[in-house]
N, C-alpha and C positions, 0 to 999 in steps of 0.2 A: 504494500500500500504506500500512497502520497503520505508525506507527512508535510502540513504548514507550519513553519517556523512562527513561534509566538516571543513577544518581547516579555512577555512578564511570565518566568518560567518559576508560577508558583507550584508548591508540590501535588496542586491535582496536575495542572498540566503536563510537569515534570513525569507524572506516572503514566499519563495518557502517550506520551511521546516515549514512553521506556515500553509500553506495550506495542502502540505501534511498531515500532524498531524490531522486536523480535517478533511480529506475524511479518514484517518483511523480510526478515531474516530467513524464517521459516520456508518461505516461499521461495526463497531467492536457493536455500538447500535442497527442495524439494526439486527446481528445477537441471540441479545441478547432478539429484540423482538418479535424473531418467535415464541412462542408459546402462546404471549399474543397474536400478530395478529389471529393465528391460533384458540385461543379461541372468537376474537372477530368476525372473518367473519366465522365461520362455515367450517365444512369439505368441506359443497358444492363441484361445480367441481372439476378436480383436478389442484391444482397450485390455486384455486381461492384468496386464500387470499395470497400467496406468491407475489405475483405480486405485490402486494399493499406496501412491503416491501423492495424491490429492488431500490436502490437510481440510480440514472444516473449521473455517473461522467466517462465523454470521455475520452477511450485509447488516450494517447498520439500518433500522426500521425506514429512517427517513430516505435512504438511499434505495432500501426497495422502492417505495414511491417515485422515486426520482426517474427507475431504471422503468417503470411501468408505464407514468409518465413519457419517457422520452420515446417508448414503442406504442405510442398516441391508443394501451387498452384498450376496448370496448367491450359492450355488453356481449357482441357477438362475437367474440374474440376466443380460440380456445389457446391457455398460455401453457407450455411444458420448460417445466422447469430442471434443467440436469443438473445433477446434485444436489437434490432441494434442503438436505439437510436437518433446521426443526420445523420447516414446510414454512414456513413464513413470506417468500413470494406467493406460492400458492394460496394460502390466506389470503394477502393483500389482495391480491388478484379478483380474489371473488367477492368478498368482504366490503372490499371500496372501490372497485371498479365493475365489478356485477359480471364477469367472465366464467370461464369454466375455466379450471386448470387442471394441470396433473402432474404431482410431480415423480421424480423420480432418486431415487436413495438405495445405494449399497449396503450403506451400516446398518444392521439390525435392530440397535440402539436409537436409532436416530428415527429410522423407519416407525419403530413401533412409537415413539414420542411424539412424531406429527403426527400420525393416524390420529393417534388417542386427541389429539389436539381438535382433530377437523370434525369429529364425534361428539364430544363437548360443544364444539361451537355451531353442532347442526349444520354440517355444510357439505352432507355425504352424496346430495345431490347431486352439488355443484363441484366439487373437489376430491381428487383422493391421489395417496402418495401409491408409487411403484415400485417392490424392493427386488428393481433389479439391477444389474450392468445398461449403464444409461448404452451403451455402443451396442445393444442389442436391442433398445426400444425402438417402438415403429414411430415416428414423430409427424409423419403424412396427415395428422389430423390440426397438427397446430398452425397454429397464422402466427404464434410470437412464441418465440422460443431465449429463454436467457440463461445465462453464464456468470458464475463465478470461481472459474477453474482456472489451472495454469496453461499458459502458452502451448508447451508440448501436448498438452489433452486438445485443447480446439484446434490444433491441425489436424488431429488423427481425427476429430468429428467431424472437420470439414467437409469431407469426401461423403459421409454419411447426409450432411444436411444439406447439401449439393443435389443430391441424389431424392431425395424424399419430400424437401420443402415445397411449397406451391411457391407459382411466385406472385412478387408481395408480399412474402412472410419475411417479418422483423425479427434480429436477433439484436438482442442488446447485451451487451457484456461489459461486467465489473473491472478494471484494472487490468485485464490479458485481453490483447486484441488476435482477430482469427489469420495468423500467418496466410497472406494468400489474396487474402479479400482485403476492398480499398472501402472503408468507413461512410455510410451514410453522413454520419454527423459522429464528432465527438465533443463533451462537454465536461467539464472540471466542476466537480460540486464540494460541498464545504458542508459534512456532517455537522450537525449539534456538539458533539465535541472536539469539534476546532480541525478535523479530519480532514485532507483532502481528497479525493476520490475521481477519476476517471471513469466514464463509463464512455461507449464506443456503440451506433448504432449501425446495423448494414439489414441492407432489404434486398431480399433474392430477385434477382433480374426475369 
């Protein structure tokens, strides 16, 4: 992630910028060990060892907005989310934008904590998580599909969402742009805490 430098480095901000630092860090390692991962799980299916290299660290609430937002939602919109994690675009999505989503989650932890969630909040109509290898899901039903994985994962999706998206389907993505593809639009946002954030629009031709 962006970090914006602040002049008054009191100890909340001091801590927000010491977190920051290490989910970039994180990401910046992750990136680094794709090709040991790659050598240690086998080519096998495909994405199957990427998967295992993808950290979970949740878009800030307001930046889901922003990222739903920026792919102009609607009511008739169906959104799939890869990686969805504690399902929270999928929420936003249907919750305050009136869409159908679906997401989609490997970790079983995670999987079963947004189900429970979308259950709770009455919304098994309109939403539901998928626990599978998002590189194995069929996405031919979405119009907006979004991202917050690393670099080397949305290339290897490329080809998949290439292949399957309608066109005029929105992909909007967190901080990792889709090696390959040339950006609709991109925009710098500024979390609630003091955060800077990229996100990067592209719409299939």
């Amino acid at each position: 992630m962006r970090m914006k430098p602040h002049r008054n480095f009191s100890p909340r901000y001091s801590g927000e910028l010491l977190v920051s630092a290490a989910v970039l860090l994180l990401f910046v390692s992750s990136e680094a060990c794709f090709a040991q991962a790659k050598s240690s799980f086998g080519e096998g299916p495909p994405g199957s060892y990427l998967e295992h290299i993808v950290p979970y660290v949740p878009t800030p609430e307001d930046i889901v907005e922003k990222m739903l937002e920026l792919a102009k939602v609607e009511p008739d919109d169906v959104v799939y989310d890869l990686g969805s994690g504690d399902g929270r675009i999928v929420i936003t999505a249907t919750q305050k934008f009136g869409a159908r989503a679906v997401g989609v989650e490997l970790d079983p932890d995670l999987y079963k904590q947004s189900s429970d969630r979308i259950k709770e909040l009455d919304l098994e109509g309109q939403a539901q998580i998928l626990h599978e290898n998002m590189f194995n899901v069929n996405v031919r039903r979405a119009t907006v599909v979004t991202l917050y994985l690393l670099t080397a994962v949305n290339e290897k999706l490329r080809p998949i969402l290439e292949r399957q998206l309608r066109p005029g389907a929105r992909i909007v993505c967190h901080d990792f742009q889709v090696p390959g593809w040339e950006p609709e639009k991109t925009i710098d946002v500024i979390s609630k805490n003091g955060i800077s954030h990229r996100l990067y629009l592209y719409v299939r031709p």
